[in-house]
C-alpha positions, 0 to 999 in steps of 0.5 A: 951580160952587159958587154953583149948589149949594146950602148945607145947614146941619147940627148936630154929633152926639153920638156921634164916633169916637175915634182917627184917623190924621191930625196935630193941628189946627193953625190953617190947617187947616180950609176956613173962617177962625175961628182965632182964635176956635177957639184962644180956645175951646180955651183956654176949655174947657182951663180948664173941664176943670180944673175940679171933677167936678161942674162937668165933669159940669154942663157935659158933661152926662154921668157917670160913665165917659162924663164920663171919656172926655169930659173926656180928649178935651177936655183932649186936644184941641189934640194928638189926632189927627184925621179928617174930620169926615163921619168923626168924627160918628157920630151918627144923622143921620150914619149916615143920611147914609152919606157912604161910599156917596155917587157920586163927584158927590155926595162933591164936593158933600157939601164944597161944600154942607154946613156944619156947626155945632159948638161948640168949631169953630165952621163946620166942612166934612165934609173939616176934620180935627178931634180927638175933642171934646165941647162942646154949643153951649148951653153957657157957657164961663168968659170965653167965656159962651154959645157961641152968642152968642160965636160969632153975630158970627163965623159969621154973617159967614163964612155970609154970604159963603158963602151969597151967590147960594145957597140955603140948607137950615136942619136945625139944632135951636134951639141951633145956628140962635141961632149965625147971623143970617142975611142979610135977603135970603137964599134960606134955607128951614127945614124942618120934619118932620111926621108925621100923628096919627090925628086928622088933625092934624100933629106934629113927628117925634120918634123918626126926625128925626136919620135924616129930616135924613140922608136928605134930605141924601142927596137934596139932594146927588143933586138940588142943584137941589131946591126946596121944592116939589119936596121935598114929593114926597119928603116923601111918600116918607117917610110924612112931611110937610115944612113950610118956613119961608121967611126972605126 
């Protein structure tokens, strides 16, 4: 079943449940095999949370009381309890994706079809129990430097089997697509929302992207079937305008 389904990769988000109900990560806990990679990126971020409140500070990109709950759960991160990980991303996208609302059918497909980019987990399936974390995948980490190029190797090999036979739905920001190389031969589309000016001309959607990108994951998982031109009706729709780069 999985091959008829399509792949949609997607970022993480910024905002995430703290808590959970479930064991720390243990390595063979997630659907996809980068252990060693994640215990060498937790040991690496272990590291740089010893460092200076500057330093933190830089690296998080935050201050003050968030760069305090930020560095307790990174330096917390290998004992923490866990959840889902459709669970622990509360962001925009994921708000709008709603997975709690999805048909049974659609719930299945959810953890067939999305991958999820992250920085300290590499690929991560919405059912991966992970720990509450913040780690951006633009960053360098002291032995690791860029995450997305330390990582690129790794997830491209495991995105390449995965995706084989399948067509894939790119809604990553630059950031999270410098992590892969994706097969030359591959059925992957980006898609791009556009919005019209009262000039006529398009640009892209700012204010309501993150929302757009849950929305038509909702769509996508209800019509795993969907090709790009069935998508520029829904597009429609949404008073936007979806532009696709074709990779092949």
């Amino acid at each position: 079943m999985t091959a008829s389904l399509p792949l949609i990769l997607l970022p993480p988000s910024e905002g995430k449940a703290q808590g959970g109900d479930g064991p720390p990560w243990i390595p063979g806990s997630m659907s996809i095999d980068l252990d060693e990679h994640r215990a060498a990126a937790l040991i690496a971020l272990a590291k740089a949370m010893r460092g200076s409140g500057a330093a933190r500070a830089k690296l998080l990109d935050v201050k003050g009381h968030t760069l305090q709950s930020a560095t307790a759960a990174n330096r917390g991160a290998r004992i923490s309890p866990t959840r889902p990980a459709i669970e622990r991303y509360t962001g925009v996208l994921y708000d709008a994706l709603d997975h709690g609302s999805l048909t049974a059918p659609q719930r299945r497909r959810l953890d067939e079809s999305v991958v999820i980019f992250s920085g300290l987990w590499g690929l991560v399936a919405p059912s991966d129990p992970i720990p509450d974390y913040k780690l951006k995948m633009g960053v360098s980490l002291p032995g690791l430097g860029k995450l997305s190029s330390w990582w690129r190797d790794e997830l491209s090999a495991r995105l390449a089997e995965r995706a084989s036979g399948r067509r894939v739905w790119n809604l990553l920001p630059i950031e999270h697509a410098a992590a892969w190389r994706a097969p030359a031969d591959l059925a992957q589309w980006t898609v791009r929302f556009l919005e019209r000016r009262p000039d006529g001309t398009l640009a892209a959607v700012s204010h309501r992207n993150k929302a757009l990108k849950g929305a038509l994951v909702r769509h996508l998982l209800a019509h795993p079937s969907a090709e790009p031109a069935d998508l520029r009706g829904w597009g429609d729709r949404s008073g936007v305008v979806l532009s696709f780069i074709d990779h092949r």
